[in-house]
C-alpha positions in Angstrom: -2.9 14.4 -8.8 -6.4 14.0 -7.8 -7.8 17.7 -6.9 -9.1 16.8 -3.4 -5.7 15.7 -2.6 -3.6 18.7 -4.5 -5.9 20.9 -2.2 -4.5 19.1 0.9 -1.3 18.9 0.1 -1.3 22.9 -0.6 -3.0 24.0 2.2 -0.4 22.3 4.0 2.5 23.5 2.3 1.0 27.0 2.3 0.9 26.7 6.3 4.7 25.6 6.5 5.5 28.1 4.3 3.4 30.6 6.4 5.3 29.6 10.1 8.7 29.8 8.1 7.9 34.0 7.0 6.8 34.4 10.4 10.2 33.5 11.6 12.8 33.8 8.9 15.9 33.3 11.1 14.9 30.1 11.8 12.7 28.7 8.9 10.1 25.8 10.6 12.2 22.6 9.8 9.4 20.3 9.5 8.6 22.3 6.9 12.1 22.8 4.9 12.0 18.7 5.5 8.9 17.9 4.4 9.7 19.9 0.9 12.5 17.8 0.6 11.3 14.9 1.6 8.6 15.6 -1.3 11.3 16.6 -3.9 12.8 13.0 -3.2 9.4 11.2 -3.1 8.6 12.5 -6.5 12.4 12.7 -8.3 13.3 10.1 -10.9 16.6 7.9 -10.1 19.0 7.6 -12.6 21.5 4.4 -13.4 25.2 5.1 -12.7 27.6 6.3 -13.0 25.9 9.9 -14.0 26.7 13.5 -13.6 24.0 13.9 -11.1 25.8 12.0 -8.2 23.4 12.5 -6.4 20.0 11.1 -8.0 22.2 8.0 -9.8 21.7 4.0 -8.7 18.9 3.1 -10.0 18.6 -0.6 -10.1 20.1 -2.4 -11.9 17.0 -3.9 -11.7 13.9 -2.3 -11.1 10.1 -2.0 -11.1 9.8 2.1 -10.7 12.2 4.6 -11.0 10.6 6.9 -8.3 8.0 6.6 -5.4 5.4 8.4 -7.1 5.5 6.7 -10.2 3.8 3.9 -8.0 1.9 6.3 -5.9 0.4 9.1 -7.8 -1.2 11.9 -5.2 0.2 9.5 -2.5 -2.9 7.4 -3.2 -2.8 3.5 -4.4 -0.9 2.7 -7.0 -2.3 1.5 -10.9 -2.2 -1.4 -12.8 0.2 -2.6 -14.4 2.9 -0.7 -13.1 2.3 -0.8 -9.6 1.4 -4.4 -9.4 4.0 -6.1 -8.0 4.8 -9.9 -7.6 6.5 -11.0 -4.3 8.3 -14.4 -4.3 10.6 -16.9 -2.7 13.3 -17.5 -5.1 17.2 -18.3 -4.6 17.7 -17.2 -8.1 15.5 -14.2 -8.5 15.3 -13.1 -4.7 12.1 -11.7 -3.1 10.7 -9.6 -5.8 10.4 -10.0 -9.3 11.8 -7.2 -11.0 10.3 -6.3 -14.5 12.7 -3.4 -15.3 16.3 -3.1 -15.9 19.1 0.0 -16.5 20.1 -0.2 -20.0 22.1 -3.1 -21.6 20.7 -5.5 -19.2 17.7 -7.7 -19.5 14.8 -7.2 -17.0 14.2 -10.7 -14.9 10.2 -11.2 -16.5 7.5 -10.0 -17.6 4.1 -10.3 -16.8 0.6 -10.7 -18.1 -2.8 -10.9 -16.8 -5.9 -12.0 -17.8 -9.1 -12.3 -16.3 -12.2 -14.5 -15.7 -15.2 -13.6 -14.8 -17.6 -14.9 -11.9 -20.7 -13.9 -10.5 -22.0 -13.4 -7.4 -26.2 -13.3 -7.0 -27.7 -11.2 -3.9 -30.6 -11.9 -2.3 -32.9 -10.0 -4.1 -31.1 -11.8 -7.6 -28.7 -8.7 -8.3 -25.8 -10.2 -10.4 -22.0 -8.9 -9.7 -19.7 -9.7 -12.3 -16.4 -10.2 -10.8 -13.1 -10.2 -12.1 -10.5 -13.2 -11.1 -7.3 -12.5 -12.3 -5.1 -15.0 -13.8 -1.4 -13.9 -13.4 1.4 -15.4 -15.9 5.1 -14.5 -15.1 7.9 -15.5 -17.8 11.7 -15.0 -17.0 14.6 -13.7 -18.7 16.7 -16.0 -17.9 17.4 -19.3 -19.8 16.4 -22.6 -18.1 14.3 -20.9 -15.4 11.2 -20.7 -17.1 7.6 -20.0 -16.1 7.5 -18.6 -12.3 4.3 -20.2 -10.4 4.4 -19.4 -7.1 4.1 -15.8 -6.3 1.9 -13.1 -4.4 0.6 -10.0 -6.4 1.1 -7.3 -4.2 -0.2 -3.6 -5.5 1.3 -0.3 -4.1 -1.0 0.8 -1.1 -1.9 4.3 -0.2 0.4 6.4 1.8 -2.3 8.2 3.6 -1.9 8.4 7.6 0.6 6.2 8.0 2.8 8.4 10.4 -0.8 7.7 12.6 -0.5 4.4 12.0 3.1 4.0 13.4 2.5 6.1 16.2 -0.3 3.0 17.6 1.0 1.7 20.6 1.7 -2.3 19.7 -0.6 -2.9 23.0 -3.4 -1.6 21.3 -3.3 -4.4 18.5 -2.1 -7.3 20.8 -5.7 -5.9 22.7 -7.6 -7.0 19.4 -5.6 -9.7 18.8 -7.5 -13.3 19.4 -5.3 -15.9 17.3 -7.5 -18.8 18.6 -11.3 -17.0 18.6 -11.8 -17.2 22.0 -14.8 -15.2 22.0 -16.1 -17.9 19.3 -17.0 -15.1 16.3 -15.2 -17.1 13.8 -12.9 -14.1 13.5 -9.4 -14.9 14.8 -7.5 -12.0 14.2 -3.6 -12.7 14.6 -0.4 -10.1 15.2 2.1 -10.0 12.5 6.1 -9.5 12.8 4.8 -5.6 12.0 2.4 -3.5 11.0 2.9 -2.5 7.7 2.9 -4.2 4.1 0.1 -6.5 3.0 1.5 -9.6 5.2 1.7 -7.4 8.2 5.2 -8.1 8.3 6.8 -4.9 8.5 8.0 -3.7 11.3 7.5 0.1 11.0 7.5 3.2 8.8 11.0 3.4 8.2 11.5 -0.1 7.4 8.7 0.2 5.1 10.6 3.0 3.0 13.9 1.4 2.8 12.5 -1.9 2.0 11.0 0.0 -0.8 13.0 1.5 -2.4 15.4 -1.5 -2.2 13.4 -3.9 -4.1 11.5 -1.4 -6.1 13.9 0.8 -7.1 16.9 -0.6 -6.3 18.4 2.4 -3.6 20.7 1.6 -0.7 20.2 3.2 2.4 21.1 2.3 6.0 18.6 -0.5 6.8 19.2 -1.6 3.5 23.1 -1.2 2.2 23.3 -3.5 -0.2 23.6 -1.1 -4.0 22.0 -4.1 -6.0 19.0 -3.9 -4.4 17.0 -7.3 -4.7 19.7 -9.0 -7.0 21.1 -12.6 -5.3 24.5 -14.1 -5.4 23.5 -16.1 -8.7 22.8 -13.0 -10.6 26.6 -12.2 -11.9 25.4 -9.4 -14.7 23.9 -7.9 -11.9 26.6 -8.0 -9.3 29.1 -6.7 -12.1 26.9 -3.1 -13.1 27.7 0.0 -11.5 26.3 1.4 -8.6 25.5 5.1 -7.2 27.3 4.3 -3.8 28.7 7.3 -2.1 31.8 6.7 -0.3 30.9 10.1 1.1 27.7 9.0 2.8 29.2 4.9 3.9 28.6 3.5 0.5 25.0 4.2 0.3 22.7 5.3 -2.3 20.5 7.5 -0.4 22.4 9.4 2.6 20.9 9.3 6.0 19.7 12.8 6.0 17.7 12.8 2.4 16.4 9.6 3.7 15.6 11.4 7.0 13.6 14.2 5.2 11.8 11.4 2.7 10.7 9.6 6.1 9.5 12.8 7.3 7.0 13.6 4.4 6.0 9.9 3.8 5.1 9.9 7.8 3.3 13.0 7.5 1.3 13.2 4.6 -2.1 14.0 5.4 -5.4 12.3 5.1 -7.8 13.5 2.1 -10.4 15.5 3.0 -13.8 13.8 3.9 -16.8 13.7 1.8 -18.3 17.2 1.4 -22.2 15.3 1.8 -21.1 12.8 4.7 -22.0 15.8 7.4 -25.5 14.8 8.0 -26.1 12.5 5.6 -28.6 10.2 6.7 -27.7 7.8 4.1 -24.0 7.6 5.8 -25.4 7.5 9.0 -27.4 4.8 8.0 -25.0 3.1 6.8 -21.8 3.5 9.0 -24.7 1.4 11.6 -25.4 -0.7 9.1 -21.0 -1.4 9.3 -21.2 -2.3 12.8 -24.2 -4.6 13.1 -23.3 -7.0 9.8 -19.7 -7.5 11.6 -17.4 -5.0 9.2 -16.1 -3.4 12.2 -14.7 -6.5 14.2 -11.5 -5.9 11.6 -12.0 -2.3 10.3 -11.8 -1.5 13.8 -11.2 2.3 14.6 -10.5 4.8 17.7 -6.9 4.3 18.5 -4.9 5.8 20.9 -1.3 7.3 19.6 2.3 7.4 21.2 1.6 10.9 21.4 -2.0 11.6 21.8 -2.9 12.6 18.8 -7.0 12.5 18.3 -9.5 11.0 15.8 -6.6 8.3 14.8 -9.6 6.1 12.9 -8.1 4.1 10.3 -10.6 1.5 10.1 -8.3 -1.6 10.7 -7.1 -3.7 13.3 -3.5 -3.8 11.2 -4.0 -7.9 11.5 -3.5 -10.6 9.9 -6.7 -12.7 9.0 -7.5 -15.7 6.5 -9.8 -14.4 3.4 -10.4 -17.9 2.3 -9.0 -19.7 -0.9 -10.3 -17.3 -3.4 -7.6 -14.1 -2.4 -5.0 -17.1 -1.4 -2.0 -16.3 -3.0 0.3 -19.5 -4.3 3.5 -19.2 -2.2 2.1 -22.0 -0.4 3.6 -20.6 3.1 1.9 -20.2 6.1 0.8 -16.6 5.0 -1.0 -17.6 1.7 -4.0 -17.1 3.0 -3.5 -14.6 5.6 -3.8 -10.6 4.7 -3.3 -7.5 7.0 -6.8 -5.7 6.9 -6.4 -2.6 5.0 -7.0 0.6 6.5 -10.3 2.1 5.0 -9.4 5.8 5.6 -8.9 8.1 2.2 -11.5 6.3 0.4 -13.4 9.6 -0.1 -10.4 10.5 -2.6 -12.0 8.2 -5.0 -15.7 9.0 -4.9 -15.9 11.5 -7.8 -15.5 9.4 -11.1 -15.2 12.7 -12.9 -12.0 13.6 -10.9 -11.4 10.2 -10.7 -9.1 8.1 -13.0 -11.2 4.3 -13.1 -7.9 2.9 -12.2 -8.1 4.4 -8.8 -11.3 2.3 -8.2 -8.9 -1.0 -7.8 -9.7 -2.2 -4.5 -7.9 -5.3 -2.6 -4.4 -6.4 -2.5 -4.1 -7.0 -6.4 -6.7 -4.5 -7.7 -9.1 -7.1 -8.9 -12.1 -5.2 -7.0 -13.6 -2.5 -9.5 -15.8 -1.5 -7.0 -16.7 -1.2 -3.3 -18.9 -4.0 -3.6 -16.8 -6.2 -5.5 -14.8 -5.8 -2.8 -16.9 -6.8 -0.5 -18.6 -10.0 -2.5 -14.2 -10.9 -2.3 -14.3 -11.2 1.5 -14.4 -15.0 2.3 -12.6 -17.3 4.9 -12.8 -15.3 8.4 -15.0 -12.3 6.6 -17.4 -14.9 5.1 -20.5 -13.8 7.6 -20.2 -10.4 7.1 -19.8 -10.7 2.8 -23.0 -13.3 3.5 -25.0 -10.7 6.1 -24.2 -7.8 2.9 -25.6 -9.9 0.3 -28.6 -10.4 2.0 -29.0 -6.3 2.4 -31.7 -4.6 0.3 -30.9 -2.4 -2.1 -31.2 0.6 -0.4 -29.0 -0.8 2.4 -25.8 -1.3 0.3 -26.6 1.6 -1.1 -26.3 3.4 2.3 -23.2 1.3 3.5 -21.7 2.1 0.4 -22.2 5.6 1.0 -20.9 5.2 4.5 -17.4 3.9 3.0 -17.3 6.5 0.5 -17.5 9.4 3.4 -14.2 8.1 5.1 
């Protein structure tokens, strides 16, 4: 776990633990939940039947066989095992599952390449970026090579209890489907507000959908014990499951689900950069954010449901077209279309000392090995802004850079 975040994470278990010896009759329950809900966040699933009832149904297929595996320190997940490939598939569902409980074979496997491209700034700086090529094989006799899909890796968790508690209002208020005010930036609501499609209604969606497809755990949003596995799939249908006739046949009871709800909602934000407080560089460059257009999507300064302050998470949680290059190939009205990704927590990555280089994968598949690959990404509705940054001087990107890295 990265050491800014293990500090975070203590000082807040250290306070719940605190309020609970300051009344032990009644021991703070946010904080007996949030324990739990981190015991369950972190606690490998096993395949049934097993002797521990209550940690068994895994799968039967699978991609993880816990939360953190994907999401280490609560942060983004790592390549390869948190890349994940979304599809559209009668056969194989909506995910493509590269793991499966013994005796059965997993539905592919995956392999990427890359290619390299370069972008040239204005003053001839060369950027090497990496284009990934993506090659999915199934299992299964007769169904071959999969082409359409949509690389999805595992997000960070920070702040997104903030992020649920944004009124919808506030997002239809930035919302301009058919750029109306002509800034070639036409920002559209998704069916939610989570997941990289925006299409995710709220939090605990999110974690049941999750642990469906990825793990393969039933819960009450999501009953079904074979997780992603279709009517076609017969070996599937036919393994065992972990269902608890105890808890209405599901996998995951309501109240562990309740208490792993209640720590993914409130896990905290990482601490900011300990040089962004009057830093002229970040100052510099946080202006610098707002005048080449950055900020029309990473938008900030929310209100919350219930007042909370400072709720700045650096996105409008919309749905805008990055142009062909970050197009996925589902070839849906959505191909093109990605929910701007909060910017908050990127000070957990700054210090490539405490920093494993696989947490500097940026973007929806990790291709980004940098800020500024990032950035030199951004096409389709971004397009001015990537064009207004490669026309900064050195010093410039240098100071936005320094901006990002403070959040």
């Amino acid at each position: 776990m990265n050491l800014r975040l293990l500090f975070v994470f203590s000082s807040l278990l250290a306070c719940n633990i605190s309020n609970a010896q300051s009344n032990p009759f009644g021991v703070s329950n946010a904080g007996l939940d949030y324990l739990t809900g981190q015991a369950l966040f972190e606690k490998n699933w096993v395949s049934a039947p097993s002797s521990t009832q209550a940690s068994d149904g895994l799968g039967p297929l699978y991609n993880a066989r816990s939360c953190v595996q994907c999401h280490m320190g609560a942060g983004k997940g790592r390549l390869p095992i948190a890349l994940n490939f979304r599809i559209d598939s009668d056969y194989f569902g909506s995910q493509i599952q590269t793991r499966a409980v013994s005796g059965l074979p997993a539905e592919a496997e995956s392999e990427i390449a890359y290619s390299n491209r370069i972008e040239t700034l204005a003053d001839n700086t060369e950027v090497i970026l990496h284009e990934p090529l993506y090659k999915i094989i199934t299992m299964e006799d007769g169904q071959g090579e999969l082409i359409k899909k949509s690389p999805r890796l595992a997000p960070a968790l920070f702040g997104l209890g903030l992020l649920d508690a944004i009124p919808l209002q506030e997002l239809l208020n930035k919302a301009d489907p058919d750029d109306h005010d002509n800034d070639g930036i036409s920002g559209i609501v998704g069916t939610g507000r989570f997941g990289w499609k925006a299409d995710v209604a709220n939090l605990e969606e999110q974690t049941g959908l999750a642990l469906s497809v990825d793990i393969g755990i039933s819960s009450e949003l999501f009953p079904n014990p074979f997780g992603d596995c279709t009517e076609q799939q017969d070996y599937c249908l036919l393994s065992p499951h972990g269902a608890s006739r105890e808890d209405q046949n599901l996998e995951i009871g309501h109240v562990a689900f309740a208490s792993l709800l209640n720590f993914i909602r409130n896990i905290p934000l990482p601490v900011g950069s300990e040089d962004s407080a009057g830093n002229n560089s970040v100052g510099a460059g946080e202006a610098l954010f707002e005048n080449i257009g950055c900020i029309s999507c990473h938008s900030n300064s929310y209100s919350t449901n219930d007042s909370q302050a400072n709720n700045n998470p650096y996105s409008d949680l919309l749905l805008h077209d990055m142009g062909e290059a970050l197009a996925d190939s589902l070839d849906n009205e959505l191909s093109y279309e990605w929910r701007t990704p909060p910017l908050w927590g990127l000070s957990a990555y700054i210090d490539s000392q405490r920093s494993n280089e696989q947490e500097q994968l940026y973007l929806h598949d990790g291709r980004a090995r940098s800020l500024v690959e990032a950035i030199l990404w951004h096409d389709g509705e971004a397009r001015g802004s990537k064009q207004a940054f490669k026309a900064l001087s050195m010093q410039d990107r240098a100071d936005l850079i320094n901006f990002l890295q403070s959040i």
